[in-house]
C-alpha positions in Angstrom: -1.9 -9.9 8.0 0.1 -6.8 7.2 -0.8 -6.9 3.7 -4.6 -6.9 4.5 -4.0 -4.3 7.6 -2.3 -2.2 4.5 -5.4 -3.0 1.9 -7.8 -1.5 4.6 -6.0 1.8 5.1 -5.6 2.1 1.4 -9.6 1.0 0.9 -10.5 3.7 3.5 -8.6 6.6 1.5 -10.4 5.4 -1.6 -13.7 6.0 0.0 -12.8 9.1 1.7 -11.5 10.6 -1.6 -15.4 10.0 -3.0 -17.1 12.9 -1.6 -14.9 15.1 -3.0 -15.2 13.5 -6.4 -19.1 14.0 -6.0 -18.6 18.0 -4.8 -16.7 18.4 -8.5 -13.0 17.7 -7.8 -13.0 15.5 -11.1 -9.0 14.1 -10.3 -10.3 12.9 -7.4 -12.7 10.5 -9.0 -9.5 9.1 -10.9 -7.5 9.0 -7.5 -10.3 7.1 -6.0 -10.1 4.6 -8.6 -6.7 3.9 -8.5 -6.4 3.4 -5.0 -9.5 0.9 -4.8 -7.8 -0.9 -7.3 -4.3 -0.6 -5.4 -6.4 -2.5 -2.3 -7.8 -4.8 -4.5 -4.4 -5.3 -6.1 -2.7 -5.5 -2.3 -5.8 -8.2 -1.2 -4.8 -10.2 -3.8 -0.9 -10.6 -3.7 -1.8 -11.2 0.4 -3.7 -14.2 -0.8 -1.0 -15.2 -2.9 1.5 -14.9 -0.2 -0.7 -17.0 1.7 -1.4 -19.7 -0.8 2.8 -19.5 -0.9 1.8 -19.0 -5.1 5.0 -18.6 -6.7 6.1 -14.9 -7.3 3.9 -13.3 -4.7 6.7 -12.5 -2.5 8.6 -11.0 -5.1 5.2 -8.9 -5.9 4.4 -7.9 -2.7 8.0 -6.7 -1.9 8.2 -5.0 -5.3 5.1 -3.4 -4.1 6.5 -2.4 -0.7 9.8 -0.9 -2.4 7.6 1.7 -4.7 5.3 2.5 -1.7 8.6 3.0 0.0 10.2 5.6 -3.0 6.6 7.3 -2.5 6.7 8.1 0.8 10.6 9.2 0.1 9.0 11.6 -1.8 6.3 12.9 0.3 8.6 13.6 3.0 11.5 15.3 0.8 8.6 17.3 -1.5 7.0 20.5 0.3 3.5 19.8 -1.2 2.0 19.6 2.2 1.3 16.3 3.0 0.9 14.4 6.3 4.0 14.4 8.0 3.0 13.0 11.4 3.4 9.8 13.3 0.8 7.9 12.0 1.5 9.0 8.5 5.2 7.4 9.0 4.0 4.5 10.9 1.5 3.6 8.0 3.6 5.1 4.4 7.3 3.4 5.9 6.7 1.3 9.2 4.6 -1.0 7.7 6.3 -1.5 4.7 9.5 -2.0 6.0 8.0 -4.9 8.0 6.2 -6.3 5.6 9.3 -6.6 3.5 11.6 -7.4 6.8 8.8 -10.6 7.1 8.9 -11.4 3.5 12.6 -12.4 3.0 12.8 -15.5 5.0 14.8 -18.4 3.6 13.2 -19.8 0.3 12.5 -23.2 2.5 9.7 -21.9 4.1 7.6 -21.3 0.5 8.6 -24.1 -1.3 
């Protein structure tokens, strides 16, 4: 459930970054892109995790680690970016529990 609540937020910043690909910010058709295909990516370890396929843990915790390191770097970086509650309850919250709910014993996905 975490990984789709996670897929959403990520979906909805890949349609908000649209319009301004459209009013001729051309990286921002790129960074659309990327992060409709990082919610596509995120649906489909979820699924994976749910159909207990093997290595989707694994993914989706590798996953959690990076988007983990990035948000390490948007707080430490002065380039401006979000720095308030929400911002820390969706870039390190929600990974952290995702990754605190993902290491149960092996017994439960074998």
């Amino acid at each position: 459930m975490l990984l789709l609540m996670q897929s959403l937020f990520w979906g909805i910043a890949g349609i908000s970054a649209a319009p301004f690909a459209l009013a001729g910010e051309g990286f921002m058709v790129a960074l659309a892109l990327v992060t409709v295909l990082l919610t596509l990516a995120t649906v489909l370890i979820g699924v994976g995790v749910l159909r207990r396929r093997r290595g989707a843990r694994r993914n989706a915790i590798a996953l959690e680690v990076v988007c983990l390191a990035g948000t390490a770097l948007l707080v430490l970086l002065p380039i401006g970016s979000n720095k308030g509650l929400v911002s820390i309850l969706v870039n390190a919250v929600l990974p952290v529990a995702v990754i605190v709910l993902l290491r149960k014993d092996n017994e439960a996905f074998t």
